[in-house]
RODO-2510 file (C-alpha; in nm, 4 decimals, decimal comma):
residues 499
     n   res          X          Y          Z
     1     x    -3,4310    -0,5660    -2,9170
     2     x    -3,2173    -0,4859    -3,2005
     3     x    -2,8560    -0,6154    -3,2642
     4     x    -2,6508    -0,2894    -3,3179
     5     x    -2,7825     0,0946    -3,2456
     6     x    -2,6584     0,3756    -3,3848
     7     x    -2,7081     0,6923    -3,2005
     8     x    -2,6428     1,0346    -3,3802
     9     x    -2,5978     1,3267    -3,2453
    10     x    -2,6230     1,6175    -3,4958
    11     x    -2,5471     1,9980    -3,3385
    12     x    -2,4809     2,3610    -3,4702
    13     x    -2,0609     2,2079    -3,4685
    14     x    -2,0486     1,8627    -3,5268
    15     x    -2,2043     1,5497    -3,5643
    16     x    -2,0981     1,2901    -3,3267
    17     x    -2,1448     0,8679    -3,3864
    18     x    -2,2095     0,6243    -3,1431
    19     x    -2,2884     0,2450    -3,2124
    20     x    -2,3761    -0,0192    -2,9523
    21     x    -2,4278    -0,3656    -2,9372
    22     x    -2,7314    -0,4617    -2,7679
    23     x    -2,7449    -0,7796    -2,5354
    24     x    -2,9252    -0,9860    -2,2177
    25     x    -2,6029    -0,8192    -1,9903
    26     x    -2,6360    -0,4404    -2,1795
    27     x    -2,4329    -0,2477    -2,4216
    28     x    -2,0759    -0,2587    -2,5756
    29     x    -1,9718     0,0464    -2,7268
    30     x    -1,8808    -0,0645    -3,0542
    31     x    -1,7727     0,2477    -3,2399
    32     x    -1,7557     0,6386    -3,2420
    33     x    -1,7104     0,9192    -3,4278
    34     x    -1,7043     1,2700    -3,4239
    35     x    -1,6619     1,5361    -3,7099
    36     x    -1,6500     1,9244    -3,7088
    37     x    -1,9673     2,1086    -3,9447
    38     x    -1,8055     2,2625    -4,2444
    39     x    -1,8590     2,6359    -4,2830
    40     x    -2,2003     2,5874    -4,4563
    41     x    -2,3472     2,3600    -4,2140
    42     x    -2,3794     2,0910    -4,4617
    43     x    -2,4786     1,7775    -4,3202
    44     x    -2,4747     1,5244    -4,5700
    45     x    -2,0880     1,6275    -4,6523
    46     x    -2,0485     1,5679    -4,2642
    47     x    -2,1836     1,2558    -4,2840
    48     x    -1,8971     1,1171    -4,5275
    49     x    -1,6667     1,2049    -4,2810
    50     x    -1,8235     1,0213    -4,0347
    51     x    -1,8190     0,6907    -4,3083
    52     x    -1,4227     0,7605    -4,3525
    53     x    -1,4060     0,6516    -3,9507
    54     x    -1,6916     0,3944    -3,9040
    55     x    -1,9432     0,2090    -4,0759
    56     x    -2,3012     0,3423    -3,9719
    57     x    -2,4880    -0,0029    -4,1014
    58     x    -2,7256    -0,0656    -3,7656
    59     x    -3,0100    -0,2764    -3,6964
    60     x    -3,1628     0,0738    -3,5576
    61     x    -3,0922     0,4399    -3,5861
    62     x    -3,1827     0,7343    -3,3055
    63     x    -3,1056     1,0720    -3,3362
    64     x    -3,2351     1,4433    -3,2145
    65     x    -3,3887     1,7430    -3,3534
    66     x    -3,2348     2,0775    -3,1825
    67     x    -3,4652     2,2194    -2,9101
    68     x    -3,4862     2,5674    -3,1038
    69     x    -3,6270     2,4269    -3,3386
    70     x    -3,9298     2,3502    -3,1325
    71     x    -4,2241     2,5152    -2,9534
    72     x    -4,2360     2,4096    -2,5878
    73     x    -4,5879     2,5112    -2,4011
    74     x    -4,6997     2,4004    -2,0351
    75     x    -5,0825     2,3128    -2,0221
    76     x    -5,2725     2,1825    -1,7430
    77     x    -5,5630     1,9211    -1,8808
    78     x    -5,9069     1,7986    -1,6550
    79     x    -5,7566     1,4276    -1,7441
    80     x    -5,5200     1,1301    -1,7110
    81     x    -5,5866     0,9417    -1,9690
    82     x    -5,2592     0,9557    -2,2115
    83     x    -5,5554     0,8501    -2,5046
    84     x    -5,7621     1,1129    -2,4200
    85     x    -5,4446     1,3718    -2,4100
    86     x    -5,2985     1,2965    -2,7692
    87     x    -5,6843     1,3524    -2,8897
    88     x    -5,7107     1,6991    -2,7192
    89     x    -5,3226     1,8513    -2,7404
    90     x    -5,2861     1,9626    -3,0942
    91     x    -5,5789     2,2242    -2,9811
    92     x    -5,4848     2,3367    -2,7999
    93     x    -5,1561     2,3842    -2,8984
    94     x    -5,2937     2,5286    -3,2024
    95     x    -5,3840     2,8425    -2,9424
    96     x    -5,0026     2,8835    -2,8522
    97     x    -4,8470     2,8384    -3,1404
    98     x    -4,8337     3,1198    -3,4323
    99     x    -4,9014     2,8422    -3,6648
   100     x    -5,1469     2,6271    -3,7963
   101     x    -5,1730     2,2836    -3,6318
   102     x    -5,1516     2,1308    -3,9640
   103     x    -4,8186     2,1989    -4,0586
   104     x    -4,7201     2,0230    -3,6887
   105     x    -4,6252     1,7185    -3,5365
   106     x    -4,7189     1,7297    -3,1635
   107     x    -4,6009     1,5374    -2,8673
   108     x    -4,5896     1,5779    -2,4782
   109     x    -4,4511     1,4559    -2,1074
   110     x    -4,6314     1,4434    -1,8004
   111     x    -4,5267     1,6988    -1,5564
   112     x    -4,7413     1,5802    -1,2912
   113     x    -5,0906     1,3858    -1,3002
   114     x    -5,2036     1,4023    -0,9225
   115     x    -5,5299     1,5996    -0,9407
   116     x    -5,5047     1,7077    -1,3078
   117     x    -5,2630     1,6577    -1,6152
   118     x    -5,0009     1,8905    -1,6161
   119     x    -4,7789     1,8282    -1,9439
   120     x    -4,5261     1,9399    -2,1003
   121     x    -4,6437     1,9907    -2,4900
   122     x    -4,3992     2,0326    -2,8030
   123     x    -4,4229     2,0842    -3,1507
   124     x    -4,2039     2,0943    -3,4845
   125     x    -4,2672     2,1929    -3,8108
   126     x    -4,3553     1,9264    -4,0618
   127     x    -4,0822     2,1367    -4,3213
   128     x    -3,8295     2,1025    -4,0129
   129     x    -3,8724     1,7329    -3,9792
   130     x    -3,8025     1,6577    -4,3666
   131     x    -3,5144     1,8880    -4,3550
   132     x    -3,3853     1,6894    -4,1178
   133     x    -3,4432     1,3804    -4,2255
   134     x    -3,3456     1,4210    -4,6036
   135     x    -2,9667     1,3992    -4,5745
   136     x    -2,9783     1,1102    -4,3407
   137     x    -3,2248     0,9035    -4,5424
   138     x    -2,9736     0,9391    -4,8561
   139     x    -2,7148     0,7759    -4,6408
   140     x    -2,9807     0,5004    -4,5778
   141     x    -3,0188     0,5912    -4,2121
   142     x    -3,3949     0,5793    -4,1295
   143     x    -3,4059     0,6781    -3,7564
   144     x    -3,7563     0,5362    -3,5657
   145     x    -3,7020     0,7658    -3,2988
   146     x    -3,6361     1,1483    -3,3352
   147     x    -3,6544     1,2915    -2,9891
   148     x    -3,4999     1,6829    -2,9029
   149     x    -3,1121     1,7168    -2,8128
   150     x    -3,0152     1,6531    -2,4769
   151     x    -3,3786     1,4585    -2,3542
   152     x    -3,2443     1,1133    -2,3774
   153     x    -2,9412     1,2094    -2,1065
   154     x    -3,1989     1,3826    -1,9106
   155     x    -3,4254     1,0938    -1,9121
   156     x    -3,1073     0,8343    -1,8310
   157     x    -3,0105     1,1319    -1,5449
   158     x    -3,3716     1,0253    -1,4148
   159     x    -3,3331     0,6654    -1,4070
   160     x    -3,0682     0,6871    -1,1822
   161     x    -3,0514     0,5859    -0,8175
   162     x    -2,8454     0,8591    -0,7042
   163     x    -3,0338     1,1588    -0,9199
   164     x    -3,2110     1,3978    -0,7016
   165     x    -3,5738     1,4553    -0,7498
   166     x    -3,5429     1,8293    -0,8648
   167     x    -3,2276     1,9171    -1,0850
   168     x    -3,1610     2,1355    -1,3489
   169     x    -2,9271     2,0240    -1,7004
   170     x    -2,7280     2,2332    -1,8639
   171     x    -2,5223     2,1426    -2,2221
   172     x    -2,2881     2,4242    -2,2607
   173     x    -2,1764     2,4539    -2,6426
   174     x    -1,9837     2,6449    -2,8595
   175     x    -2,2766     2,9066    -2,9511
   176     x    -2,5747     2,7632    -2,7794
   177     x    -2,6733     2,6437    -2,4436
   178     x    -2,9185     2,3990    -2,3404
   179     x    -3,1253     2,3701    -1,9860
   180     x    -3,3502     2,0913    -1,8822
   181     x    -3,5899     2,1183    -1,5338
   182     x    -3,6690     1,8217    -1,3814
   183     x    -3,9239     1,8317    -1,0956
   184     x    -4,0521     1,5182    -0,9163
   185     x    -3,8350     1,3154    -1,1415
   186     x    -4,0271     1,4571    -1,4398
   187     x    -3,8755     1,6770    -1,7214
   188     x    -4,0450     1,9887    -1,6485
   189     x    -3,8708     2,2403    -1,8691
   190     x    -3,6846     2,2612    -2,1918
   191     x    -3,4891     2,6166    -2,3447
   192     x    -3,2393     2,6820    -2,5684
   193     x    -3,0594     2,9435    -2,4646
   194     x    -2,7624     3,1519    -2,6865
   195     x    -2,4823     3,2376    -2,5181
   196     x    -2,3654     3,5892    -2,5087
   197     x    -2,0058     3,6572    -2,7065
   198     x    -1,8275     3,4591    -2,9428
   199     x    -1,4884     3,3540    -2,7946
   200     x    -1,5169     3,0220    -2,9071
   201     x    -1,5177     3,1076    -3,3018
   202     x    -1,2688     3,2816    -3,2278
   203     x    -1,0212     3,0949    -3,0751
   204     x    -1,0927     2,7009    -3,0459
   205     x    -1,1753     2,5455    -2,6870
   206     x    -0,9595     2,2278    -2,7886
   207     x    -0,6909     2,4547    -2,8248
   208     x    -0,6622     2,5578    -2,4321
   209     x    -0,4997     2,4018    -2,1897
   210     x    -0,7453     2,4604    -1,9562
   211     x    -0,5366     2,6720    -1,7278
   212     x    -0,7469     2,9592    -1,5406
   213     x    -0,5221     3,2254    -1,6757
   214     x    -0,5541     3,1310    -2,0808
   215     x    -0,7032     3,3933    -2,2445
   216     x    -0,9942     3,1232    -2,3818
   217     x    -1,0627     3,0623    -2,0477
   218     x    -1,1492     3,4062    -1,9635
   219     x    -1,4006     3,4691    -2,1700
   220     x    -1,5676     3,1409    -2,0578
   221     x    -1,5976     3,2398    -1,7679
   222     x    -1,7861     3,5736    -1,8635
   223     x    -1,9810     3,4206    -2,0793
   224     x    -2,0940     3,1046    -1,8217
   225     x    -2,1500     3,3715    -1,5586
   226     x    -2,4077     3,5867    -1,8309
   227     x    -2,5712     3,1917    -1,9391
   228     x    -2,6406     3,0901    -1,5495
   229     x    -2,7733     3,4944    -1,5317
   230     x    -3,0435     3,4189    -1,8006
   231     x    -3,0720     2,9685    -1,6508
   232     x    -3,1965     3,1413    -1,3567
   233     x    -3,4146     3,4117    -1,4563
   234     x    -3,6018     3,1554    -1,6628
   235     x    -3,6131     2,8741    -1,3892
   236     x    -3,7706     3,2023    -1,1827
   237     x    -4,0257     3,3127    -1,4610
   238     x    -4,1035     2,9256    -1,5120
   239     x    -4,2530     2,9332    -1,1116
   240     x    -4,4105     3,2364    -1,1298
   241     x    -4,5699     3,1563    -1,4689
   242     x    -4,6686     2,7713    -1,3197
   243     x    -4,7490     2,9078    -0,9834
   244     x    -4,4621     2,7716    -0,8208
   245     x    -4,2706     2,9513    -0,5463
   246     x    -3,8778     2,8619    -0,4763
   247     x    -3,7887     2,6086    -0,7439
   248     x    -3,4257     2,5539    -0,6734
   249     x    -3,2814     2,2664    -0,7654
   250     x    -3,0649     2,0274    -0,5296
   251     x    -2,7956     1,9438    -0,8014
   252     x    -2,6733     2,1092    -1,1337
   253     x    -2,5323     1,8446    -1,4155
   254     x    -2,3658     1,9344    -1,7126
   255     x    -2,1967     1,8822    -2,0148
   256     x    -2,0735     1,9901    -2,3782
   257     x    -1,7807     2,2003    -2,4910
   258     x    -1,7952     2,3763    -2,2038
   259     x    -1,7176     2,0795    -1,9783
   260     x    -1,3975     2,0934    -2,1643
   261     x    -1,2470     2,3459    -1,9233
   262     x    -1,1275     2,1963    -1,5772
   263     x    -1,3137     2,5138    -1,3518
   264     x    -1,6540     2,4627    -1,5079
   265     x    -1,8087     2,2996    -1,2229
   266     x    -1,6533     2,5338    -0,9997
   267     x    -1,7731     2,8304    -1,1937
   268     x    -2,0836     2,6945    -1,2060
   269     x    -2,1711     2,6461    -0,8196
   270     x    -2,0182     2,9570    -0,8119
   271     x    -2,2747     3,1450    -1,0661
   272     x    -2,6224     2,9095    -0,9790
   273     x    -2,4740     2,8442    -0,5866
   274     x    -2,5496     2,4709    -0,6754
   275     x    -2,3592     2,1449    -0,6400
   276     x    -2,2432     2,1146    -0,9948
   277     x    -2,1225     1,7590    -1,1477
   278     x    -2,0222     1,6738    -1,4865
   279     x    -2,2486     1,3703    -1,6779
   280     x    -2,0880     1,0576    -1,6808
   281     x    -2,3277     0,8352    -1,9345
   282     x    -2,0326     0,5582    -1,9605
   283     x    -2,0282     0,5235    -1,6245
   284     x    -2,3151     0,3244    -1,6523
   285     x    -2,2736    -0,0138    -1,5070
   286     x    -2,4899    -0,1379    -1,7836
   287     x    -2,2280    -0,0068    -2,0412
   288     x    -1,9252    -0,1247    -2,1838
   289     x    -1,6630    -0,0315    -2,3836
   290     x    -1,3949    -0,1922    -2,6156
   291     x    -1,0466    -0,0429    -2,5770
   292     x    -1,0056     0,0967    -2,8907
   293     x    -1,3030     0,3254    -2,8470
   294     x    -1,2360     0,4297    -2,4570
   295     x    -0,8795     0,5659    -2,5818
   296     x    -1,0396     0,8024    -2,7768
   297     x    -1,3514     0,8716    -2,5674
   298     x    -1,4851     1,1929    -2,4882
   299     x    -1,7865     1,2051    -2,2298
   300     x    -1,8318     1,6062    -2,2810
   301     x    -1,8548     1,5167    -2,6299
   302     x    -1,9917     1,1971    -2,6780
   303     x    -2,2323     1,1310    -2,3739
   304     x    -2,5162     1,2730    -2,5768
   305     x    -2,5112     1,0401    -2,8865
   306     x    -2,4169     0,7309    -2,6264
   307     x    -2,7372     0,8645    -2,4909
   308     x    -2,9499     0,8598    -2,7655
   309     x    -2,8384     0,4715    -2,8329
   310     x    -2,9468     0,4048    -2,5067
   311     x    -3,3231     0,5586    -2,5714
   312     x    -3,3987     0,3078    -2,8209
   313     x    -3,5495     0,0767    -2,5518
   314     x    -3,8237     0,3274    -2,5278
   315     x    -3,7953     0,2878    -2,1555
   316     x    -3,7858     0,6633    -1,9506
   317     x    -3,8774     0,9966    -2,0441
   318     x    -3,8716     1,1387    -2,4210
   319     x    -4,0332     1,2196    -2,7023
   320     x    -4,0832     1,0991    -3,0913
   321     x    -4,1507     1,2427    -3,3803
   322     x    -4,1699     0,9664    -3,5958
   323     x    -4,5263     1,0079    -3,5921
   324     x    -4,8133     1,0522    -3,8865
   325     x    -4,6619     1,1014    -4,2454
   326     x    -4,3122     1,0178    -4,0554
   327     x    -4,3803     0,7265    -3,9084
   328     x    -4,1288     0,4445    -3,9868
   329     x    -4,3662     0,1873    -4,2214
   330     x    -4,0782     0,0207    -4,4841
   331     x    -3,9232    -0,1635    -4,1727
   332     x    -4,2187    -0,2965    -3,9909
   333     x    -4,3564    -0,3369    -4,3816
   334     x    -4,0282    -0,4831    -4,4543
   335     x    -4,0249    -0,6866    -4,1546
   336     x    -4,3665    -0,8874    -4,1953
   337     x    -4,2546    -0,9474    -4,5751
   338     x    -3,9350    -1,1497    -4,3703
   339     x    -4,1855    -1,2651    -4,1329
   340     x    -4,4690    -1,4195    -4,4083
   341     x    -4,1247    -1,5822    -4,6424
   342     x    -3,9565    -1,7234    -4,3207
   343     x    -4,3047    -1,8788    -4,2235
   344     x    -4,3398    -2,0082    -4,5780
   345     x    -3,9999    -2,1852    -4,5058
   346     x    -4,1232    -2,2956    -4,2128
   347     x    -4,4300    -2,4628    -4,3607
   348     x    -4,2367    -2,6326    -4,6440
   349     x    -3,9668    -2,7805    -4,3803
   350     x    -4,2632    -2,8853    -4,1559
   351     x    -4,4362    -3,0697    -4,4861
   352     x    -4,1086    -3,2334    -4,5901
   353     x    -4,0499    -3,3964    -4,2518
   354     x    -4,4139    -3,4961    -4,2376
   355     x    -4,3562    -3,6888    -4,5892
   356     x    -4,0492    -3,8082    -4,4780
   357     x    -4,2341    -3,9254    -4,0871
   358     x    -4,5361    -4,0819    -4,2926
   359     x    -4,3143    -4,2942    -4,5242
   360     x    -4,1108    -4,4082    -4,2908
   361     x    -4,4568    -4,5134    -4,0645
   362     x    -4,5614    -4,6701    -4,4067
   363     x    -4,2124    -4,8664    -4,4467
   364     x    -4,2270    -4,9750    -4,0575
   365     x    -4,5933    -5,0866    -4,0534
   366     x    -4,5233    -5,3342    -4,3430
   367     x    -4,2300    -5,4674    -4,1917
   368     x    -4,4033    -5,5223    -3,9066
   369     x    -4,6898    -5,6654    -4,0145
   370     x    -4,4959    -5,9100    -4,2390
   371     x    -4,2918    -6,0226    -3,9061
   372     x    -4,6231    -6,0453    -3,7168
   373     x    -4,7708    -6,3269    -4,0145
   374     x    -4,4266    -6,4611    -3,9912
   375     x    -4,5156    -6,5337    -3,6542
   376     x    -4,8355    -6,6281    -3,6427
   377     x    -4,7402    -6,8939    -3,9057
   378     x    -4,4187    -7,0417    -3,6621
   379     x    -4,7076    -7,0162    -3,4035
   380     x    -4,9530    -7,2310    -3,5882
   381     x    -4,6830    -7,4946    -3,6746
   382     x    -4,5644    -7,5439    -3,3080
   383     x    -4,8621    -7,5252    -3,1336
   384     x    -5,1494    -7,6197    -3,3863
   385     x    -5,3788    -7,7048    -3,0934
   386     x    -5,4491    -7,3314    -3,0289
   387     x    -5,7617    -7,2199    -3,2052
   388     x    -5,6974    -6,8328    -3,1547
   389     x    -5,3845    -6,6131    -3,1694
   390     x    -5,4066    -6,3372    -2,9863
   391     x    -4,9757    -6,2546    -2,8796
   392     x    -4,8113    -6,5515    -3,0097
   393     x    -4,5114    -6,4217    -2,7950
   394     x    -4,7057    -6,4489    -2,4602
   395     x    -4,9237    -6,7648    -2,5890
   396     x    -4,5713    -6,9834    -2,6673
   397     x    -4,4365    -6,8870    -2,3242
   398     x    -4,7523    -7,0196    -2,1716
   399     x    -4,7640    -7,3292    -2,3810
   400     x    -4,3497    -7,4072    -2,3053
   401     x    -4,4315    -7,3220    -1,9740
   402     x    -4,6861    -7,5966    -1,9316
   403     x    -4,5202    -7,8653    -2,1184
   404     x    -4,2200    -7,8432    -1,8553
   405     x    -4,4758    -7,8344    -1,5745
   406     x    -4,5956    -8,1515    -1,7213
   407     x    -4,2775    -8,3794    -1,8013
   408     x    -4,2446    -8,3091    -1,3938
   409     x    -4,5306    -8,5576    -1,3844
   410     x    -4,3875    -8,8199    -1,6206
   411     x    -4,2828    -9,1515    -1,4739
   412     x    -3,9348    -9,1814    -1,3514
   413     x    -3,8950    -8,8059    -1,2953
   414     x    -3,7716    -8,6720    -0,9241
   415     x    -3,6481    -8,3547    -0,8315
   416     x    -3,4788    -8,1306    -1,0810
   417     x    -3,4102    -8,4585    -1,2930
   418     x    -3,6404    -8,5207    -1,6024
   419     x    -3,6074    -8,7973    -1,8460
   420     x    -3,4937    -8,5688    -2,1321
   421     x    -3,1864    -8,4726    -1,8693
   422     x    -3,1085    -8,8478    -1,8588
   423     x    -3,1160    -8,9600    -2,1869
   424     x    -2,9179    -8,5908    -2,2969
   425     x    -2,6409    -8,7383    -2,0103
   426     x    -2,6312    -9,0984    -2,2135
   427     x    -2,6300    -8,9089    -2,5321
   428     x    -2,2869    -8,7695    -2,3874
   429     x    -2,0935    -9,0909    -2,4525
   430     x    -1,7777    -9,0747    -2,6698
   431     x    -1,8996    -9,1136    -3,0502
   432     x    -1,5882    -9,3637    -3,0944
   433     x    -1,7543    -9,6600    -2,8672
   434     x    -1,9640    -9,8829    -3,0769
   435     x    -2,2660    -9,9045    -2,8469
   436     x    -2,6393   -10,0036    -2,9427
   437     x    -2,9479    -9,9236    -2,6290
   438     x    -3,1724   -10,2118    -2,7045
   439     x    -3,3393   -10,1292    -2,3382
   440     x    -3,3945    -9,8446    -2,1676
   441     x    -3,6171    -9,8519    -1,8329
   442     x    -3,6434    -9,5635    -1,5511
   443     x    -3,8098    -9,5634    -1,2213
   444     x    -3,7529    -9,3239    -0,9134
   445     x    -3,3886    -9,4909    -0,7854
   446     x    -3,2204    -9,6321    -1,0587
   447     x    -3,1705    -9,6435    -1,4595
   448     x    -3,1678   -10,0131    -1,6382
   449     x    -2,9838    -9,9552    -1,9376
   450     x    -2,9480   -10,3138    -2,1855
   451     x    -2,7388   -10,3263    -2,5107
   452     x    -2,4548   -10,4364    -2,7201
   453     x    -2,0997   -10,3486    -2,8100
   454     x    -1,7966   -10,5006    -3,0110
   455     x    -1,5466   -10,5996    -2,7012
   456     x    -1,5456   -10,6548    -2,3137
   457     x    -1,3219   -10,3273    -2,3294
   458     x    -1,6210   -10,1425    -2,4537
   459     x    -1,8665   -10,1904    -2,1669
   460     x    -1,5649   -10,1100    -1,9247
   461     x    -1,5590    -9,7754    -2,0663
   462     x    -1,8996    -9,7401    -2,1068
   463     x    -1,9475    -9,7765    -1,6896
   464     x    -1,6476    -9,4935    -1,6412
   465     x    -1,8167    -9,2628    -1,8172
   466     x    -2,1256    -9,3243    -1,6926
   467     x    -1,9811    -9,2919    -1,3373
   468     x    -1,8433    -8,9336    -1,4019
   469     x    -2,1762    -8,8116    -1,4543
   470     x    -2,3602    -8,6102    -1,1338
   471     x    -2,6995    -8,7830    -1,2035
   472     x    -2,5775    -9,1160    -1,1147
   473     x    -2,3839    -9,2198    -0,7915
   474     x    -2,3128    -9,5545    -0,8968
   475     x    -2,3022    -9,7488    -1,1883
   476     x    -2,2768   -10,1671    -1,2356
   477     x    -2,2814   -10,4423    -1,5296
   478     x    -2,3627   -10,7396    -1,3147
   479     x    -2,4642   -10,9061    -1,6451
   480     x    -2,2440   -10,9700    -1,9943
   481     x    -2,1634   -11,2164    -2,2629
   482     x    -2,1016   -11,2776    -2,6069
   483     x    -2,3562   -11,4247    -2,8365
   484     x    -2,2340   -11,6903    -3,0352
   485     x    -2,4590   -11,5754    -3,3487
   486     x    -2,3744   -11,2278    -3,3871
   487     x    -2,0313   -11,2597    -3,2031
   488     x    -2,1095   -10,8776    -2,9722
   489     x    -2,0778   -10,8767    -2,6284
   490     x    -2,4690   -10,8306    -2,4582
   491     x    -2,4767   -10,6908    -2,1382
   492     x    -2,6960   -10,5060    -1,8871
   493     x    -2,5670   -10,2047    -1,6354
   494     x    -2,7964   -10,0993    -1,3519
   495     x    -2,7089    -9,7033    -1,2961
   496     x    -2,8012    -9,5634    -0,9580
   497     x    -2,9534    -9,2484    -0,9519
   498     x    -2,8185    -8,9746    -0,7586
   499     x    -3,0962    -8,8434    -0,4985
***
C-alpha cells in the first residue's frame, strides 16, 4: 500500500484535491484543495491553482471520468465466471452502443449472480479517456485507477454497517445531477441527470445564507422537486425495463452543491417520500484529519475526492479504465528497474560480508591452530609418557588427577596431609634463621627433623614456629649440642603430627 494518495475530483465547476496518508491504523487527511473551472473549462489552468494551495507529489493518483460521458447497459449473461464475462462483454456491448467496440474501453459490476450474471456494463470512448488524461499527465499525475464520478462514495456507502441493502444516491450540482441504485448491496444503476433551470449561474449557492425565504433558495427548491420528478421516473422505467416491480429504496443519501442548503434533506423526503441523509465520508472511523485541513473542510464538497483516495485499495465496488493502451506500465516498469538495482545492492552487501565472514574464519582458524601446536608441544613436555594426543586439555586433567590420587599412597601420608604439604609448612620458616635439614624422616604420627644452626637461640625459634603450624600439635628438641669442629649447634626436634 502506497505512502500518500491523491484523490482528484474533476467536475463541470471545479476540481477538488484530497491527499491521504496511508497506514496499518488508516488514513490522515493530509491536504485539500478546491478551485472553481474558469469560463473555458480549462483544466490544466485549474490545475495550477490547485499547486498554488498544495503540493500534488503522491505515491498514487485516483481520479473519475464524468458518468455522461459513458454508456451504461444492463445485460443478463448464462455465466459466473468474471474470466469468461470480460471475454464476452465488449459484444455484446458492441450491439448497444452506436459505436464500434474498437474505439472502447469496457468494464462491468455484478448486479446479481444467483442463477445467471446480471451486470452492469459501461463503456468510454478511447478519444474521451486521452482527453482526460492529457492535462493531468503534463502535471506528472499518472492516475492507475480512473473509475466514474460518484462510484467510489457509493461503493464506501456499501461497505458500511449501517447502509441499507436497497438505496438510491443522489450528487446534486450546480448544472448536473447524479443518481446511483443500489440493490442487494450491489450498484445497480448509474444516470446523469441535468437539472432543469439555471439559478445557480446565476446567482452563486455560496452566496446564500441558506434561509428558506432567499431568493437562491427558491429556485432550489423548484428545481430539486423537477430532479426527484425525473430520479423517480427512471428508478420506475429501470423495473419495468429489468422486470422488477416496486423498487423503492429504504434510504436516500446525498451530496454536492446542493447539500449546501440547510432544507435539502427535508425537501428531499418531501419530493422521493424517503428518509434522506447527507454523506458523511470523514466520518469514517478509519479516517483522520489534521486540524489545519478540518477548519476548512467541506463534506458536500470534498467527500467525493476523499472518496476516490479511499478506492485505491481496490477493495468494494468500482470500475477502471486503466485498461489496454491505458494501462499504467512506466510504474510497475519503473518499479522492477528499483526492484532488479536494489537486489543488485543486495547481492554486493551479501558478497562483501561473506569476504569479510571468510577472512575472518581464515584469521581465526590459524590462530587457533597455532594455540592448539602450542599445546600439544606444553603437552608433550609435561607428560612425555603419553603416546597419543587426542584433547591435551582433558588428557592433563586426567594425568594431574592421578598423580594426586597417587602421592595419597606415598609413605607417611594420612588424611588430607601429603608430604609436599609438610615440607611447603617447613619451607615457611623465617628466611633470617640460619638453619640447614641434614635429616628429614616421616611416618604416620610424627616428623623427625635433624640439622644445624649458628646459636642455641636459633633452635628455640625454630620449635615456636614450628608449633604455630596446624599440622603439628606438638613440637620437641630433646637432643642439641655444639660440635667442637665446626663450632654450630646440632640438634634433633621430634614434631608431632596433628591427627
Amino acid at each position: 500500500m502506497p505512502g500518500k494518495i491523491l484523490g482528484l475530483d474533476i467536475n463541470e465547476d471545479a476540481i477538488i484535491a484530497v491527499q491521504v496518508l496511508s497506514g496499518l491504523k488508516g488514513y490522515q487527511v493530509t491536504a485539500c484543495a478546491q478551485v472553481a473551472l474558469n469560463k473555458d473549462g480549462e483544466v490544466e489552468e485549474t490545475l495550477k491553482g490547485i499547486l498554488e494551495q498544495m503540493e500534488l507529489l503522491s505515491d498514487a493518483y485516483v481520479t473519475a471520468i464524468p458518468a455522461e460521458r459513458a454508456f451504461f447497459r444492463d445485460l443478463k449473461l448464462p455465466f459466473r465466471a468474471p474470466k469468461k464475462i470480460k471475454q464476452t462483454l465488449p459484444f455484446e456491448m458492441e450491439t448497444v452502443v452506436p459505436l464500434p467496440i474498437g474505439d472502447l474501453i469496457v468494464d462491468f459490476l455484478f448486479v446479481d449472480r444467483s442463477d445467471e450474471s446480471e451486470i452492469l456494463g459501461v463503456c468510454v470512448k478511447k478519444g474521451h479517456i486521452a482527453e482526460y488524461l492529457a492535462p493531468l499527465q503534463a502535471h506528472g499525475i499518472e492516475p492507475e485507477i480512473l473509475d466514474i464520478r460518484c462510484v467510489p462514495m457509493v461503493s464506501w456507502l456499501l461497505k458500511q454497517e449501517e447502509t441499507p441493502d436497497n438505496g438510491l444516491f443522489l450528487e446534486i450540482g450546480a448544472k448536473r445531477g447524479m443518481m446511483i441504485l443500489f440493490l442487494n448491496k450491489h450498484i445497480a444503476l448509474i444516470r446523469s441527470l441535468v437539472l432543469d433551470g439555471a439559478a445557480v449561474a446565476q446567482s452563486s449557492p455560496f452566496d446564500t445564507d441558506n434561509q428558506p425565504d432567499h431568493p437562491v433558495f427558491e429556485h432550489i427548491e423548484s428545481r430539486l422537486e423537477s430532479f426527484c420528478a425525473t430520479v423517480l421516473n427512471t428508478i420506475h422505467s429501470f423495473g419495468w425495463q429489468t422486470e422488477r416491480e416496486d423498487i423503492l429504496p429504504d434510504k436516500v443519501f446525498y451530496t454536492g452543491i446542493g447539500a449546501l442548503y440547510s432544507g435539502t434533506g427535508d425537501l428531499l423526503e418531501r419530493f422521493l417520500d424517503i428518509p434522506a441523509e447527507q454523506v458523511n465520508v470523514r466520518g469514517d472511523k478509519s479516517v483522520q484529519m489534521e486540524s489545519h485541513v478540518a477548519r476548512v473542510w467541506n463534506p458536500s464538497l470534498m467527500d467525493n475526492a476523499l472518496a476516490l483516495a479511499l478506492r485505491h485499495d481496490r477493495s468494494g465496488q468500482g470500475f477502471n479504465f486503466r485498461k489496454d493502451e491505458f494501462e499504467v506500465k512506466k510504474r510497475y516498469s519503473g518499479l522492477k528497474i528499483q526492484i532488479r538495482r536494489a537486489a543488485m545492492f543486495l547481492i554486493l552487501i551479501l558478497a562483501f560480508l561473506m569476504v569479510d565472514l571468510g577472512l575472518d574464519y581464515y584469521l581465526l582458524k590459524n590462530r587457533h591452530d597455532a594455540l592448539e601446536q602450542n599445546i600439544n608441544e606444553v603437552f608433550r613436555k609435561t607428560f612425555p609418557d603419553v603416546g597419543r594426543i587426542v584433547n591435551p586439555v582433558e588428557q592433563a586433567k586426567v594425568k594431574i588427577r592421578e598423580v594426586r590420587d597417587a602421592s595419597a599412597l606415598l609413605p607417611g601420608t594420612r588424611g588430607s596431609q601429603r608430604q609436599l604439604d609438610l615440607l611447603n609448612e617447613i619451607s615457611k620458616l623465617p628466611k633470617s634463621l640460619d638453619i640447614h635439614v641434614t635429616s628429614w624422616v616421616v611416618d604416620q604420627d610424627k616428623v623427625t627433623l635433624s640439622g644445624d644452626t649458628d646459636d642455641y637461640a636459633t633452635v628455640d625459634s625454630i620449635e615456636n614456629a614450628l608449633k604455630a603450624s596446624p599440622y603439628f600439635s606438638s613440637v620437641k628438641s630433646p637432643k642439641s649440642n655444639r660440635n667442637d669442629k665446626t663450632g654450630r649447634i646440632e640438634f634433633d626436634m621430634i614434631l608431632q603430627r596433628t591427627i
